[in-house]
Each structure stands twice: as C-alpha cells, then as structure tokens.
C-alpha positions in Angstrom: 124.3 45.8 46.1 125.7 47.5 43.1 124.7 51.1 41.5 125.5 52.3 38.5 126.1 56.3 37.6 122.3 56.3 36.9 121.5 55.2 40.5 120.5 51.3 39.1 121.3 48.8 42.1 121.8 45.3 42.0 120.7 43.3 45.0 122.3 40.5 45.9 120.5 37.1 46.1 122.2 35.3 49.3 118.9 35.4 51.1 115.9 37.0 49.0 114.1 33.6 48.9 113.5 33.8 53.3 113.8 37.4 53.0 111.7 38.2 49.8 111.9 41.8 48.8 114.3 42.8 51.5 117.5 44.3 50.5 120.7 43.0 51.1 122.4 45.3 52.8 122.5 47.0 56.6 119.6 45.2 58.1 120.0 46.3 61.3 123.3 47.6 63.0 125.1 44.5 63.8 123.6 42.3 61.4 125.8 40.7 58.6 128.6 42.8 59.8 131.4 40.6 57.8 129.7 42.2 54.8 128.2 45.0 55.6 131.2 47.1 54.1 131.1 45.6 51.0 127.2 46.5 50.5 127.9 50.4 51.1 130.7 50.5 48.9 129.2 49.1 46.1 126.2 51.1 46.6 127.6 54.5 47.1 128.1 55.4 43.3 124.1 56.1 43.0 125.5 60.0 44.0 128.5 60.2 42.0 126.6 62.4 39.0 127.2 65.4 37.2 125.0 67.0 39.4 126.6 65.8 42.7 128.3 68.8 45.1 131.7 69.4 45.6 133.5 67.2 48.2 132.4 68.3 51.7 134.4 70.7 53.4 132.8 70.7 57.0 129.7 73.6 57.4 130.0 76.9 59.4 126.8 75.6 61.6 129.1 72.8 62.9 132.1 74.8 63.7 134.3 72.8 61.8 137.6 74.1 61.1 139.2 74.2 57.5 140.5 71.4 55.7 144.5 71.1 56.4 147.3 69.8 54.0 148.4 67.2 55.6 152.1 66.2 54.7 152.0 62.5 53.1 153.4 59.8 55.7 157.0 58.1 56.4 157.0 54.4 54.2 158.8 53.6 57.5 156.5 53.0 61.0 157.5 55.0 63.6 158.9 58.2 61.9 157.6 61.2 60.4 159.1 62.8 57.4 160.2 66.3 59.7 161.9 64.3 62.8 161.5 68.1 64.4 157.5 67.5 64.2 156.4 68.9 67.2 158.5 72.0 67.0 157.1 72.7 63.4 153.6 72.3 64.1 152.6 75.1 66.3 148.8 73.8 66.8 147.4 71.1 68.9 145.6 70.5 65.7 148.5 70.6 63.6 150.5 67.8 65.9 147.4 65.9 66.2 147.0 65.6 62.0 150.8 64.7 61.8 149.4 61.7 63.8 146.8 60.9 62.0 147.1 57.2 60.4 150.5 57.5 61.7 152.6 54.3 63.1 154.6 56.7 65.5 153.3 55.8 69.3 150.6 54.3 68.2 148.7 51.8 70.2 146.1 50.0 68.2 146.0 48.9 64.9 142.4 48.4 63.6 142.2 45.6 60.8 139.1 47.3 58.7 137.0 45.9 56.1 135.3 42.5 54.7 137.4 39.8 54.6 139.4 39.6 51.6 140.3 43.6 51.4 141.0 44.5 54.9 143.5 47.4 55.4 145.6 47.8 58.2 144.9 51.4 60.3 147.4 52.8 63.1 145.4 54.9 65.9 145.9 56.7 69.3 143.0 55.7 71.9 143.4 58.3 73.7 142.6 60.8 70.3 139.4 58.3 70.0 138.1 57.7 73.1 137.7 62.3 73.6 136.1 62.4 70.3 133.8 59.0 70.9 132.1 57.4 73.4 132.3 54.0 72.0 135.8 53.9 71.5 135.9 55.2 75.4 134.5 52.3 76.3 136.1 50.3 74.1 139.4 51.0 75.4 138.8 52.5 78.8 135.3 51.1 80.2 134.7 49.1 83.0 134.8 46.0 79.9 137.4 47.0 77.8 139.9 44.3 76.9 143.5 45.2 75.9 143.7 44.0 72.3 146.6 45.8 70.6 144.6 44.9 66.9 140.9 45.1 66.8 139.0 43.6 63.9 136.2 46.0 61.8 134.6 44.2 59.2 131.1 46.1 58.8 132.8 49.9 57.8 134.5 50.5 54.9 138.3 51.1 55.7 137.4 54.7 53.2 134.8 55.7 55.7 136.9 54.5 58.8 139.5 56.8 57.8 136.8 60.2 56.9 135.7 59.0 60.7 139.4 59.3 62.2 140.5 62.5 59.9 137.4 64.3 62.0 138.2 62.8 65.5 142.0 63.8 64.8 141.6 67.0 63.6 138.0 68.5 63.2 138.5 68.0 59.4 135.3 67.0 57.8 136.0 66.1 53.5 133.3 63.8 52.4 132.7 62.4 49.2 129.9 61.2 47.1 131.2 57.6 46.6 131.8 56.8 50.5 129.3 59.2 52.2 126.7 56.6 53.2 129.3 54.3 54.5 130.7 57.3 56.6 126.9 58.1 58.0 127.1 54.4 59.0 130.6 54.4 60.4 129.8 57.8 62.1 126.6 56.7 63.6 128.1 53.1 64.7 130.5 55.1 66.9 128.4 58.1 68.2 130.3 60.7 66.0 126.8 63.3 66.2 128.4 66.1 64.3 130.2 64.0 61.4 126.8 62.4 61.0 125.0 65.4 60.6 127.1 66.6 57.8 126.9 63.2 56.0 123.0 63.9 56.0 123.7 68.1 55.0 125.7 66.4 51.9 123.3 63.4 51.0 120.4 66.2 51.3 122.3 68.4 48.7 122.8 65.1 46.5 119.2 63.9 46.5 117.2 64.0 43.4 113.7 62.0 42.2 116.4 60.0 40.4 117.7 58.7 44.1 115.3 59.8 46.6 113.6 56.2 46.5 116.7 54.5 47.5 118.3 57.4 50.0 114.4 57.2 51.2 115.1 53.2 52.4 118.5 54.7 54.0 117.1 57.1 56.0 114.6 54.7 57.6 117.7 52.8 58.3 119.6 55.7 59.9 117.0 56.8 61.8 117.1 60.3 60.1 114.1 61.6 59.9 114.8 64.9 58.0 116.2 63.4 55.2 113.4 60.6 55.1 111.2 63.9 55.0 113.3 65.0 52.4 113.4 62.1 49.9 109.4 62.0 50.3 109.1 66.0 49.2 111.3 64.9 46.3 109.2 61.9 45.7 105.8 63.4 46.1 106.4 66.1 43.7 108.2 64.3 41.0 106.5 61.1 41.4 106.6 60.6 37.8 110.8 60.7 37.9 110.7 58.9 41.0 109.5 55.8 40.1 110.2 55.7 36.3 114.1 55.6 37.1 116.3 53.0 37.2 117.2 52.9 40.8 113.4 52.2 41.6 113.5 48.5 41.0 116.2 48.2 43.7 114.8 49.3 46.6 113.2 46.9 49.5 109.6 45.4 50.0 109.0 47.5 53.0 109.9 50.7 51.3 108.0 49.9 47.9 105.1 49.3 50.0 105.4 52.6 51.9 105.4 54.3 48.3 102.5 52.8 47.3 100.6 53.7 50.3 101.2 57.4 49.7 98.4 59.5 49.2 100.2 62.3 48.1 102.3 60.5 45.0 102.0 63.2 41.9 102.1 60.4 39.6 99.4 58.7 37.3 98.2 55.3 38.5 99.3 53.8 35.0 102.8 54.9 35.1 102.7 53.8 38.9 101.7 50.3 37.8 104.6 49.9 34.7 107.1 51.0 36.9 105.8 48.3 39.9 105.6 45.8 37.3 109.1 46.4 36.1 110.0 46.5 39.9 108.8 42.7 39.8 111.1 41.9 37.5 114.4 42.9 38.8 113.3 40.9 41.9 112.3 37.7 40.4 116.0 37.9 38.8 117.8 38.6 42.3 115.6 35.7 43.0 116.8 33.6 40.5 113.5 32.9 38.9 111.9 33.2 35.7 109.9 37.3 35.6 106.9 35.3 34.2 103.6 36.7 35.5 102.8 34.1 37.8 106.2 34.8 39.7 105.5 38.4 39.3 102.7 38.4 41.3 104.4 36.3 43.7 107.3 38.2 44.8 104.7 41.6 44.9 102.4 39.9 47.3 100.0 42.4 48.9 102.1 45.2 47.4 99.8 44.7 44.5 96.9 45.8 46.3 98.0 49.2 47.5 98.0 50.3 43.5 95.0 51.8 42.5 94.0 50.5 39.7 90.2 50.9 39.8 91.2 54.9 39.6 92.9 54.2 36.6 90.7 55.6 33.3 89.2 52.9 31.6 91.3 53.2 28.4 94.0 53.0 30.4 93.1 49.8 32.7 92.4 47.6 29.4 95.8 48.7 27.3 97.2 47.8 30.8 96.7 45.8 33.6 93.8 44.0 32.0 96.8 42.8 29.8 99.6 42.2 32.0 99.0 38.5 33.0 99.3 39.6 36.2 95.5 40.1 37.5 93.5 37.1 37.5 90.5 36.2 35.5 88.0 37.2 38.0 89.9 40.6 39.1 90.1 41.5 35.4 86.3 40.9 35.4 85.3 42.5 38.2 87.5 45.5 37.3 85.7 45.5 34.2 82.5 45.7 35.7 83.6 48.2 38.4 84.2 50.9 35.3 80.8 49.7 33.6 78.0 48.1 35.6 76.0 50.0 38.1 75.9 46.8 40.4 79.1 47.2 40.9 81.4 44.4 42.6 83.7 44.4 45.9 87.1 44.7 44.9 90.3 44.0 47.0 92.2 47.0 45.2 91.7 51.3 46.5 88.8 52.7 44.0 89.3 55.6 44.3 92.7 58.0 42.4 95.1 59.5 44.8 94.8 63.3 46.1 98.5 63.7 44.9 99.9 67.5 46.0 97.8 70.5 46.2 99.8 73.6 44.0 99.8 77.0 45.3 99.8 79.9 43.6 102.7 83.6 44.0 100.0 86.0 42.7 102.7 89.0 41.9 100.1 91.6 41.0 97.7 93.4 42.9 95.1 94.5 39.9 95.3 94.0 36.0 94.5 96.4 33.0 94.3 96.2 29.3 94.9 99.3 27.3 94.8 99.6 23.1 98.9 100.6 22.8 99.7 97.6 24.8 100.4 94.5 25.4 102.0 93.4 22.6 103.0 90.0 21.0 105.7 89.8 18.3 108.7 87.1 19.6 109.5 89.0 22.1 110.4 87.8 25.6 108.4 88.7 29.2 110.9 87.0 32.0 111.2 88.0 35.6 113.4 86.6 38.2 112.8 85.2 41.6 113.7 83.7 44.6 112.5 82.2 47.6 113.4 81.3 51.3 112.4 77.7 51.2 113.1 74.7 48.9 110.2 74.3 46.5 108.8 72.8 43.0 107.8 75.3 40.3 104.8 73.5 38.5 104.1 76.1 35.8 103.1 79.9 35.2 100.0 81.7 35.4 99.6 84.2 32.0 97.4 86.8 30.8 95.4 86.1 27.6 93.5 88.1 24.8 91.9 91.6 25.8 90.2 91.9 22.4 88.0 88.8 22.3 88.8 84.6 22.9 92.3 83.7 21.0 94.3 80.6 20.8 98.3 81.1 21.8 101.1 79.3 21.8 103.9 80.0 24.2 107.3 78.5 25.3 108.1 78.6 29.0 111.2 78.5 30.4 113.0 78.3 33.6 116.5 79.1 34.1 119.5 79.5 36.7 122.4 81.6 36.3 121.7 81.0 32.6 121.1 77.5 32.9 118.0 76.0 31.0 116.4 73.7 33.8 113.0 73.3 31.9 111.1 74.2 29.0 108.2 74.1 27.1 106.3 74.3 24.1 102.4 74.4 24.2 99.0 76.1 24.1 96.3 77.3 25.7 92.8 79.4 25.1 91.7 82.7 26.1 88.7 83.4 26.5 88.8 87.1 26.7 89.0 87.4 30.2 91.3 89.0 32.5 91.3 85.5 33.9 95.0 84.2 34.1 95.7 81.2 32.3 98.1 78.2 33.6 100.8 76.2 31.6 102.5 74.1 32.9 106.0 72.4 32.4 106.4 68.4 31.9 107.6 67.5 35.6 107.7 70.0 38.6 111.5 71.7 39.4 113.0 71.6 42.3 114.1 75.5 43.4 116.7 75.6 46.4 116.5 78.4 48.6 118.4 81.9 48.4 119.3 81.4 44.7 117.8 83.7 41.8 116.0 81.8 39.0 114.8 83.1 35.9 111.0 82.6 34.3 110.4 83.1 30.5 107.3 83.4 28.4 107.4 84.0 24.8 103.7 84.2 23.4 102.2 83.8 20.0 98.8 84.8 19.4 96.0 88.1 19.6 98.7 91.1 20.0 96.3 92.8 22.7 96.1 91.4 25.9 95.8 91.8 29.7 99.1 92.9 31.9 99.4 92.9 35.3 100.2 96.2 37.2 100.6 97.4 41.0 103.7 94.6 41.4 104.9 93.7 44.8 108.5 93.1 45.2 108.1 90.4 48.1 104.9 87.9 47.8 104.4 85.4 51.0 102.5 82.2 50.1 101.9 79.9 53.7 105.3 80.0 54.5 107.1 80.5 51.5 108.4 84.2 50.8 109.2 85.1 47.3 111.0 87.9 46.0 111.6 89.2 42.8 113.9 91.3 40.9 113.9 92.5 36.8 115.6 90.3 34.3 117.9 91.1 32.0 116.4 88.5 29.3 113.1 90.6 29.7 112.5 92.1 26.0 108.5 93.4 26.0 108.7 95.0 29.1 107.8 92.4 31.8 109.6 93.8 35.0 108.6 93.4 39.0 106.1 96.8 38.5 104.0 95.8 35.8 104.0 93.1 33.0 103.1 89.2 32.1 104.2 86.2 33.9 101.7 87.4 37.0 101.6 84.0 38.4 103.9 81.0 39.4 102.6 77.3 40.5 104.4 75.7 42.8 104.4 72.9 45.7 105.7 73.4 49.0 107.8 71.8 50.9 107.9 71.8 54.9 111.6 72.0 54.8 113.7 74.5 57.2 115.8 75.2 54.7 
C-alpha cells in the first residue's frame, strides 16, 4: 500500500480478486507476515503533512524520561567509542543506551524486515525479556529455543528499533513516517505504554483528510479511542472525509461501516460521487476495466447502504439516474418513489440521514438596542475563546437590525494565534428582531482543547442593531465549558461584557480530552 503526502493509498492487487475490497495489508496479526513490513512502510507517509506534530518525545502521563544523546556507535562489534564506558556513564540508564544496538556482549542478533531489505540488529535478552513479556518467553519460557539470530519479517527494522530505544532506555521519539509500524511492533510484543503513545501521536495527526484510513487501523489495533476519534472527525467533516484522496483506499468492511453511519454530516450526492469514485480505484487494484458494470460489481451491497431515495430530485436525475450504475428498473422505480403516490418497494434507505445535532454557547444573558449604538461601518466585533474539550465550530449566532428588516452581509472568521483557519463571505436577513441570526462557515473546524481561538464578524448593512449585554465569562454547554476573554482584533466594541458575536455553533465530541 502506498500513500502519497495527500494521504492517497495504493492497494496492492496480489489477492483483491478472493479478497474483493479488502486491503492488503495487516489482516490479522500473523497473517502475511513476510510482508507485512513492507505494507506499513509504504503506508505511513499519509501523516507526514505540514500539519503533522513534532516528533514524539514521550508524554508526562507515561512517566517517560527525556530523550538522551546517544553517542554514535564503534564501526567495529564489540567496542564502544569510550573503552572507560561504564565509568563515564553514571546512570543505569545511561550504560544501558550505550548498549543499545550495540555488538558488545550481545547475545542475539535479530534479522528484521521483508525479505530483500532486512537489517541486521544486536540485542541483550535480558534488557528485552524486563521490558516484554514476549521476548520473556521467547528467550526464557518453558519453550524457548536457543537461536543466537531470530528472523522478523512482519516489523519494519525503523519501528524495531523505536521498540528497543524504549525497552533500553525509557526513550520514547516517534515519528510520523514509522508510527503505525511502531503501534504494530509495540502491540506484537506487549510494549502497553509505547503503544499508548503511538495512539497519543496518531490522535494529534488525525484530520478528515486521514481519519477514513487511521479509522480502518484502529479496528485493526483494537484501539478503540482512536476508532472513536477518527468517527468524531468523520462525522463532523463528512464532507472532507470522503471527498479526499485517501477515501478510495480504504477496505470493503470499513466503506461499508461509513455508509451505515447515521450520523455522517455530508449530503447524500457528494456521498454517492465519492463511493463511485471509490469503485474506481478498486476495479484498477483489480486489474479491470472502471466501466459501470464492474463498478457495481466490486461495491456489491455497499451500494445499498447510500441513500439515494433522500437525495432531492434534482439531484438524483443529474446523478445517479446517470451513472450507469443503477439499473433500468431501480432508475424507474426511484423515479416513481420521488413522483407517484403509489409509490414502489425499493431495496435502497428512503429516508436522509440525521447527520450531527449543533449546539449552541449562548454568551449573553439578555439583549438591548439603544439609538447611539450598535453601529456598522467596517469595523471588526471579535472575541476569543476556549474550551475544555475537542470540538467543531459550525458557525456564529449574530444580532441583526433594531430599526426594521435589513439585508447584511458579513465575513466570519476564525483564527489561532493569528492564524486564519476559516472564513467566510455571505448573507443573511433580519427581520427586525432581537432574534439572533446564524452564518455559518463552509465545513465545521476542529478546536483542540486549552488553546485560545479567535471569532471575527465584520457586518455590512442597517447601522442600528441589537447587542448583547449581561456577558458571562464561563458558558457550560452538556459537557463542554467555554471561556472567553477580549480580543485585541475587536474594533466596535465587542468584548466578553457586552457586544455582537452572542452565539457560536458547534458539535461535540465525547472525547476526554
């Protein structure tokens, strides 16, 4: 499986035709293990972004100690560069790291990788079997066999080394381009606290632009907090989700648990495009012709989970009724479905998806108008904010006309630490009301918790209008707590006691974080 930096995987095509839609890649632990190591490493660049973290340095919650500098190795086996070693290192943890992928007294060699670009790796059993069961049993259980070189073709020799830096010396450095291939070496060996910080990083790394794919991984780790992860990501940016490139990789099993999802913020149309183009890549990995016939072939019942009946009707003829794909009789019936009032059985869900409920931070306990105030003339009404849990901002809530109905236009924006995340231009109607108003930005933004974010409105329209007034500092929504805090960018007075910008739309998350 390759990626690409946009998160675009190629599966390979060894076994698509018995295994139709599944990917090639860990199967099950065990499985395919001559290749195994190849698959991760060519997959792993899907989190190598701009937007990736730092490498890994080990988190406070699993008491790992800093990183050390280790000193480079002897060319020679069997000596160190400081033949006075275990005078100069005045730390268990120090003389361990000098041993570390170190010749000297060691008593295994481990020959790791897919054939064809092995590497050769010195070790200590007694270093891995206190750090690992597996390699306790390996080398001292009631089984063990006395093999001075032990062959590991299913981990990449990258990840087998990340897995012996931490059982040597507590050092935890992980990096985007091996960090699945570490969660796999780390759970193949019961390494519990190295695989909990390969899901901490790949949970910092996930956006809607890999969440489909690190969705299928989790599944396969049996991590269940990232897989609830990847499906808030998914849910809320739907639309992101399955329009990018790394969507037409993933496996039959996981497309149809997406489909199935009741909660997907997308519209059915886009849903079907991007299943359609889904169909594609697999009838190539299949080596056959993407012709509709094949199309439908390789999506199977898949095709039933989309809901095309809850599709508009405009929107059903300029697409599926078009696609080939649907026969004669299911484009008729469909047909008649959106027209007749006899209307026919059909094998696809009638009705749309629920999608995610928003909630709404009401920041204001009343709201006033006055004839001074508020004014409109370019200026900017910005607060900032931030909250205890991860969630997505859909839009703002804004305060329209007090002197009669008025048309506006208004540009909201969301930034952090100066950072433009989102903006945008648009419009809405007042009707006079002290009703608030919602806009909304193209696709929700993910906030992270603890981190102050910055909302922008700049409207155009009736000078007069509502403002908000008795402001509360600290707003709990469910179980999301909001606080806020005046913004420098603020120009018209907007501030946390009084001003526009009462509202903000979001969706929650049932994240700990």
């Amino acid at each position: 499986m390759n990626f690409d930096m946009s998160g675009k995987t190629t599966r390979r095509k060894d076994d698509s035709a018995n295994n139709p839609g599944k990917p090639w890649i860990l199967g099950q632990f065990g499985n395919n293990v001559a290749t195994t190591t190849t698959v991760i490493q060519q997959q792993l660049p899907l989190l190598t972004t701009a937007s990736s973290p730092p490498p890994y340095k080990g988190s406070g919650s699993l008491h790992i100690l800093p990183p050390m500098v280790v000193p480079p190795l002897s060319p020679n086996p069997g000596q160190t560069l400081d033949p006075n070693w275990q005078a100069a290192k005045a730390t268990v943890r120090e003389r361990n790291a000098a041993m570390f992928n170190n010749e000297l007294m060691s008593d295994v060699q481990f020959i790791v990788g897919p054939k064809g670009s092995t590497q050769r790796i010195p070790a200590h059993k007694y270093i891995l079997a206190t750090g690992s069961s597996v390699f306790y049993a390996m080398f001292y259980g009631g089984l063990a066999e006395d093999k001075s070189e032990i062959e590991i073709p299913d981990v990449e020799p990258a990840a087998f080394l990340t897995l012996l830096r931490y059982l040597y010396y507590d050092d935890i450095n992980l990096e985007a381009d091996t960090v699945l291939a570490t969660l796999y070496a780390a759970k193949k060996y019961l390494v519990p606290h190295l695989a909990r910080a390969c899901v901490s990083y790949l949970e910092t790394s996930l956006t809607a632009k890999n969440a489909c794919v690190l969705l299928s991984q989790s599944q396969l780790f049996e991590e269940p907090d990232l897989m609830q992860r990847c499906w808030e990501v998914i849910d809320a940016q739907a639309e992101l989700a399955v329009t990018s490139e790394g969507f037409g990789d993933i496996d039959y099993s996981t497309l149809e648990t997406i489909l199935s999802r009741e909660t997907l913020n997308v519209k059915e149309t886009i849903l079907f495009q991007a299943v359609m183009n889904w169909a594609t890549a697999e009838c190539l990995r299949r080596d056959i012709e993407p012709i509709p016939e094949n199309k439908r072939k390789v999506l199977g019942k898949a095709l039933y989970l989309i809901r095309i009946p809850g599709m508009a009707l405009e929107e059903f003829a300029n697409g599926p009724a078009q696609s080939r794909i649907l026969t004669l009789q299911e484009t008729t019936d469909i047909f008649l479905h959106f027209t007749a009032s006899n209307k026919p059985i059909l094998d696809f869900p009638t009705f749309p998806r629920t999608g995610l409920k928003s909630q709404i931070c009401h920041r204001f306990q009343s709201s006033a108008y006055r004839s001074n105030q508020w004014r409109y003339r370019g200026r900017c009404d910005s607060i900032q904010f931030c909250v205890d849990k991860r969630i997505f901002i859909v839009g703002f809530g804004l305060y329209g006309s007090s002197n009669g109905a008025s048309d506006y236009t208004v540009k909201i924006e969301l930034k952090r630490m100066g950072k433009v995340l989102a903006e945008n231009d648009t419009k809405f109607f007042s009707d006079g009301s002290s009703n608030t108003f919602h806009v909304y930005f193209q696709h929700p933004i993910q906030i992270e918790s603890d981190t102050f974010y910055t909302a922008s409105a700049i409207l155009d329209g009736a000078e007069l209008s509502y403002f908000g007034q008795e402001g509360l500092s600290e707003v709990t929504v469910g179980n999301v707590t909001f606080q806020f805090q005046c913004s420098s960018d603020s120009t018209n007075g907007t501030g946390v006691q009084g001003g526009q910008i009462p509202e903000l739309i979001f969706y929650g998350t049932s994240t700990h974080s």
